[in-house]
N, C-alpha and C positions, 0 to 999 in steps of 0.2 A: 750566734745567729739562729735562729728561731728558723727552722724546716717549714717550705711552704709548704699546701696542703695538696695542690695542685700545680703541674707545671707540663704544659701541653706546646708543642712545636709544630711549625705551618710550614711547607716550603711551598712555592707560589709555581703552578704549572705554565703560566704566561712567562714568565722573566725571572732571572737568579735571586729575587726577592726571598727572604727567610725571615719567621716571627715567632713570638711565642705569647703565649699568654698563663701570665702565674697570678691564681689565687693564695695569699697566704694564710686566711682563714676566713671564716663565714659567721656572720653573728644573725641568726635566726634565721640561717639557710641563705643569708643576702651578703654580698662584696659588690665594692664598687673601687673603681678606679681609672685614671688617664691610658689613651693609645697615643702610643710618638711613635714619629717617623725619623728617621737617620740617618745613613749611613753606618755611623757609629756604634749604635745599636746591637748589643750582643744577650747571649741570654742570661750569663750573670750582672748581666749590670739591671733587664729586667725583673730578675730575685730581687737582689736587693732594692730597688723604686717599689715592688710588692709589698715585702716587708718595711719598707717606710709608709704606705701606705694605712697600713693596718696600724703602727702608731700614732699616724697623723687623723684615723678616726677615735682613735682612745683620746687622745687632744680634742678634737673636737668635740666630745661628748656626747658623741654617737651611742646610741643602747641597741641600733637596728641595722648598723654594716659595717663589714670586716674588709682589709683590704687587698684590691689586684687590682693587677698591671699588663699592659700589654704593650708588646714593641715591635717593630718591622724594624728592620734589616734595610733601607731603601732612600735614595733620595727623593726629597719632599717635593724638590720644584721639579724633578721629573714628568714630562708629561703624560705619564702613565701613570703617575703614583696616585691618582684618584681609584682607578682600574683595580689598583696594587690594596689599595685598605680596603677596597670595595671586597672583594676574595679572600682579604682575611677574614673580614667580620663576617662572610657568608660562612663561612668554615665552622667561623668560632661560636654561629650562630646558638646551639643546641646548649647554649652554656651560657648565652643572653639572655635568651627565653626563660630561662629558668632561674633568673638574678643574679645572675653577675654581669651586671652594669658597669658597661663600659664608656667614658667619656671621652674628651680633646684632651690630649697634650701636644709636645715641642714637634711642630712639623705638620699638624690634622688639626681641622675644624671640626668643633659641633655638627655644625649644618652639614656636614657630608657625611658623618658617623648618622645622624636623624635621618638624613634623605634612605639609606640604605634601611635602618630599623623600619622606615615607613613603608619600604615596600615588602618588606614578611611581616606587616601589620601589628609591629610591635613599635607602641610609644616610646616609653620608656620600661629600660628590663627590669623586672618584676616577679618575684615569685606566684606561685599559683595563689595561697592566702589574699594577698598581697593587691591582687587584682581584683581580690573580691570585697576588700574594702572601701567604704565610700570617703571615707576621711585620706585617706593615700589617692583616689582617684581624684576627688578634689584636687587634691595635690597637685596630682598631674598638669592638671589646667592652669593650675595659676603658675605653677612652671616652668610652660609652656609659654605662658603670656608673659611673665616678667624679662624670657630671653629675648625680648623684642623691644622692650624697655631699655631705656635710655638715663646716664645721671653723669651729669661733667661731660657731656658732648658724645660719649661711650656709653658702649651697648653693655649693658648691668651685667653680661656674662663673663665681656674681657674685663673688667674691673673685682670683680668682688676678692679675686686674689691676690692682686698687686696693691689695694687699699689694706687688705689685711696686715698685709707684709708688713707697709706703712706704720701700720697702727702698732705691731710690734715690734718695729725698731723705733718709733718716737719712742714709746715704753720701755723697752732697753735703754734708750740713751738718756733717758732720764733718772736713769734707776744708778746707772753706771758713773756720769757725769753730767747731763743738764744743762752743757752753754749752748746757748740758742744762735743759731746761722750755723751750726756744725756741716762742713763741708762731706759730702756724698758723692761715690764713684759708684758707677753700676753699669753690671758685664750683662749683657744681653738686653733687646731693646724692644722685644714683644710684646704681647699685651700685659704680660706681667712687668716686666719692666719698664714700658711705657705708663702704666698707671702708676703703678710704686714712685715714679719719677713725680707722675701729676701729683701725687697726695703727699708725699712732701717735699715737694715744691710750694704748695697752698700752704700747708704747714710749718713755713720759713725758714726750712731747709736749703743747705747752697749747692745742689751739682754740680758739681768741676769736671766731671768727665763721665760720658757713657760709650761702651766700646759695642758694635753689631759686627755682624758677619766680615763685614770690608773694613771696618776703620774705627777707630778710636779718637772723638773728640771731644776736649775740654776746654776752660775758660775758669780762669781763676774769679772771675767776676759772678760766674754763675751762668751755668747755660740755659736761653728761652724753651722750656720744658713743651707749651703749649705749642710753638710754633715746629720742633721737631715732633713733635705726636701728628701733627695736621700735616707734615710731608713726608711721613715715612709712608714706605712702602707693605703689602701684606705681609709680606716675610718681614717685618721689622726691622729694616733696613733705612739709614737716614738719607737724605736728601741732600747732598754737600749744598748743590745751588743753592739754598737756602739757609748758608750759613752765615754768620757774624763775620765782619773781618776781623775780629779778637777771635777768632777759635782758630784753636791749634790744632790739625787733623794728623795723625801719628798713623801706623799699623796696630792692628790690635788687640798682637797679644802685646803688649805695653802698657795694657791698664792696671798694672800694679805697680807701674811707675810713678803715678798721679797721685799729689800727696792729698789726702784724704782722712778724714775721721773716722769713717762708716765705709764699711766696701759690703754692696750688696748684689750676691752671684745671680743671676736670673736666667738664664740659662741651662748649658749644657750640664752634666754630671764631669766629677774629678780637674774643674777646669785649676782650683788650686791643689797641688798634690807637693810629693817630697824636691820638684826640679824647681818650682819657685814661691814654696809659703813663704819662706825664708825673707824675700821681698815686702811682705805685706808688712803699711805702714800702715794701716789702718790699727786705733783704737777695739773697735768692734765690728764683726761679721755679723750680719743676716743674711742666713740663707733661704732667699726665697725661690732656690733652683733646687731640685732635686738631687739629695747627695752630691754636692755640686764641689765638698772636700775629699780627696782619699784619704785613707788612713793613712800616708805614711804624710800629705800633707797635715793633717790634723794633728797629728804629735806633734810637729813645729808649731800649730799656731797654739798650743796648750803650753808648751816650753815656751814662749813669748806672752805669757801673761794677758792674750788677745779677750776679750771676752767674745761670748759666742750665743746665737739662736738658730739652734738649729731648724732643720727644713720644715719639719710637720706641725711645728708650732708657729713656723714663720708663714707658710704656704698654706693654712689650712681653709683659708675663703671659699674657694668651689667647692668643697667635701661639705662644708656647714650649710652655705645658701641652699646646695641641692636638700640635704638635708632637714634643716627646718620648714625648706618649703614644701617638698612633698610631703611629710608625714604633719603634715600643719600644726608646727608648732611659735611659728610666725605670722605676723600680718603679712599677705604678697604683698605687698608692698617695696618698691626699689630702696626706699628709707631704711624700712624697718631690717629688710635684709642687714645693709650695711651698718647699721647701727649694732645688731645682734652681732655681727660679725668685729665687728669693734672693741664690743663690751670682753666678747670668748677671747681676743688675742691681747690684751691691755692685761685681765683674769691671769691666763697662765703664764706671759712673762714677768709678773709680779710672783707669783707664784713661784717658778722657774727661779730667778733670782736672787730672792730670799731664802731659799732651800740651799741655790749654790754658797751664797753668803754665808749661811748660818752654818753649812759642814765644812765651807773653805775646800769648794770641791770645784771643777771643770763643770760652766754648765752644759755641755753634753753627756754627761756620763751623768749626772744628777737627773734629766730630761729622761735619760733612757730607764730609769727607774720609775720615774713618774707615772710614764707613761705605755710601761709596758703593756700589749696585748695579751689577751689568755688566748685558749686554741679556740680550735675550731667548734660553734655552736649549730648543730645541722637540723637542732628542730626550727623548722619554719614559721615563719613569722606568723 
């Protein structure tokens, strides 16, 4: 494991809230990466979301940000927990300002992380160079406008990650096996999972089952994708009223009992580990959650001949969008995003595959070669 570069700790003068925030390296003085909220949330688990980070920009093909993480300690639907990120990010301010861009993840919106940047007058965090370019300041704007854009009924910002996912498990499973209706299970039901659900769903895949916070339901026929995207709740929680009388609603950790081709984690971290890899029936993982295997789970699904994509290749949609749009190397364009984002995750799971293929190796540990990060680059961009 690769030493972050930075590794700074918050404890919250309002409520027993605790956070941290880890830079793992800087590529031209700039890092970027998601804030969650949790409970769960400890500060090795955000090392490590750090250090995937920083791999999951080397996947992306990033030349201009290195990766960090940030996590709170704290429940999300707490009615203070707006309060609660608001004082982190004031804290962690002096470290925004100066590029390390921090964005949404598991438990925080955008728009509340932006409402706060906006009042210390900071767009997006930016190095000093960095704001003094007019091609990144452009940037800005059109990135600004496409998070207000709209494709498949969704807002382009909760999508570009769960289409990515998408795009690298059609890709996998066609590399791996290819029979078309391949049945799909998937643990968490946010926006990454919600979309990854719509995109293949369109792409003639069969749901059998997705497990959220309360409950785990499936349908050997295939569950209506569009119609639980339209009654779920913010927290990505389903709407039973609005279910099939074919769905079979279960508890939820049970969702490795659904027999499946594809099992895609969207979610929490370590949800499969050494108490129940051993269950997964699934042909292939994508992990479109963060670290979403432990390691002692991961040994099992290596000794079961599982095939696997791991997170930063499968998750890398918002690192890229933001990416090519700010430093304008895309049309703003809602298209063009997702299409570039298509073409990058299609690229290294071929890529990924073929490498596993030809050494007869685990593609995680082939991935983690690939795509290793160098250290830290501190001259400014």
């Amino acid at each position: 494991m690769l030493k972050p570069y930075l590794v700074l700790e918050w404890n919250d003068t309002e409520t027993d809230a605790q956070g941290w925030l880890v830079v793992q390296n800087l590529k031209k003085g700039y890092s970027g990466g998601g804030t969650r909220m949790h409970p769960s949330v400890t500060k090795e688990e955000v090392i490590r979301l750090a250090e995937a980070m920083a791999y999951k920009y080397v996947a992306s093909g990033s030349q201009t940000t290195g990766g960090c993480k940030a996590g709170i300690a704290y429940d999300y639907k707490a009615p203070d927990a707006h309060g609660v990120l608001k004082r982190f990010l004031i804290a962690m301010m002096p470290y925004i300002d100066n590029g390390v861009s921090l964005g949404n993840d598991l438990g925080t919106k955008y728009e509340d992380i932006l409402e706060v940047f906006h009042e210390f007058g900071i767009d997006i965090p930016l190095t000093k160079s960095m704001k003094e370019d007019p091609v990144v300041l452009k940037g800005i704007k059109d990135y600004d406008y496409l998070l207000t854009q709209k494709m498949d009924g969704l807002l382009l910002n909760d999508i570009v990650t769960g289409y990515g996912a998408a795009f690298a498990t059609d890709e996998a499973w066609k590399f791996t096996n290819g029979k078309g209706g391949a049945k799909v299970v998937i643990q968490g039901f946010g926006c990454v999972g919600a979309s990854c659900a719509l995109k293949l769903h369109n792409l003639g895949y069969k749901v059998v089952g997705i497990s959220d916070a309360n409950l785990l339901v499936s349908c050997e026929e295939g569950l209506d994708i569009p119609s639980l995207i339209e009654h779920k709740n913010e927290y990505g929680e389903m709407d039973q009223a609005y279910f099939e009388p074919d769905y079979r609603v279960r508890p939820n950790n049970e969702w490795l009992d659904v027999d499946t081709d594809i099992l895609i984690p969207c979610a929490l971290e370590d949800v499969i580990n050494e108490s129940n890899a051993d269950k997964v029936n699934a042909s292939l993982i994508a992990e479109a959650a963060n670290i979403p295997i432990s390691a002692g789970g991961d040994k099992i699904i290596k000794e079961k001949g599982i095939h696997l994509v791991n997170d930063y290749v499968v998750n890398l949609g918002s690192v890229r969008a933001y990416d090519v749009v700010v430093f304008g190397l895309v049309d703003p364009t809602p298209q063009a995003v997702i299409d570039d984002i298509e073409q990058l995750c299609r690229k290294n799971v071929q890529h990924l595959f073929m490498e596993a293929e030809k050494q007869k190796r685990y593609q995680r540990e082939v991935a983690n070669e690939l795509f290793k990060p160098g250290k830290s680059d501190l001259l400014e961009y």
